[in-house]
N, C-alpha and C positions, 0 to 999 in steps of 0.2 A: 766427636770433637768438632766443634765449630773450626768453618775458617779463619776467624780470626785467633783462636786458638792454636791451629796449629801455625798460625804465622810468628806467634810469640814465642812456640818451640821451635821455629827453626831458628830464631835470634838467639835464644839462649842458651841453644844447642851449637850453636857458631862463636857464640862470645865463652863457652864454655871451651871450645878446641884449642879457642885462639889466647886465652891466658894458660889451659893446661901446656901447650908447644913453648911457653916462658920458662917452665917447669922451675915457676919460684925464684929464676936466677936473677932476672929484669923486673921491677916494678911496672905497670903500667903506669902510663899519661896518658891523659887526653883520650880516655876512652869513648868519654861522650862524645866527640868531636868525633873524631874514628867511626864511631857506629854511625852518628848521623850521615855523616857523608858516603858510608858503605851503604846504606837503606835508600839516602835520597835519590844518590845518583841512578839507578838502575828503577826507581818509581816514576822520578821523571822522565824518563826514556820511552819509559814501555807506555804511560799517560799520553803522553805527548803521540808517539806510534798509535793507539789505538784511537787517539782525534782526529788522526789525517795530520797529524801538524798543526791544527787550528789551536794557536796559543790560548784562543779566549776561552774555548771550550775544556780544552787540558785545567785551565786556571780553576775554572767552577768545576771542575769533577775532586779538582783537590782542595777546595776550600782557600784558594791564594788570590789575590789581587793579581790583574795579568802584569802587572808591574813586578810588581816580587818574582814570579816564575820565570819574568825573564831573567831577572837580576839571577835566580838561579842557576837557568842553564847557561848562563854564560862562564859562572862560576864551574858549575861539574864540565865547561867544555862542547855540553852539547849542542851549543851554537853558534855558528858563524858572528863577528862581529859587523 
C-alpha cells in the first residue's frame, strides 16, 4: 500500500468513526468543511515546522501562493497577527 494510500484510509477510516458515533440520530452538515479544516490545520503545522518557519518555502512545498498560506494560518490560528 502506497503512502498516499494509506493516507486516504486513515481519512475514511476517521470519517467512518466520526458518522458511525451520530449512530443515524444527527444528520451531518458541513462535512466537507469539517474535514477540510481537520486535514488542513495539522498539514499546515507540521509544513510550516519542517521549513524552519520559512513561509515562502512551506508555500512551494504546498503548491499555495505565500499569500494564501498566510491567509491560512491566520485562519487555523497558527499565526500571530
Amino acid at each position: 500500500m502506497s503512502n498516499r494510500q494509506q493516507l486516504e484510509r486513515c481519512v475514511t477510516d476517521a470519517l467512518a468513526v466520526y458518522l458511525d458515533d451520530l449512530q443515524g440520530e444527527v444528520q451531518p452538515t458541513g462535512l466537507h468543511d469539517m474535514m477540510m479544516r481537520a486535514v488542513e490545520r495539522p498539514l499546515l503545522a507540521d509544513v510550516l515546522k519542517r521549513c524552519g518557519g520559512n513561509q515562502s518555502l512551506a508555500a512551494a512545498w504546498l503548491g499555495l501562493n505565500r499569500n494564501t498560506l498566510r491567509k491560512k494560518l491566520l485562519e487555523h490560528g497558527l499565526l500571530d497577527q
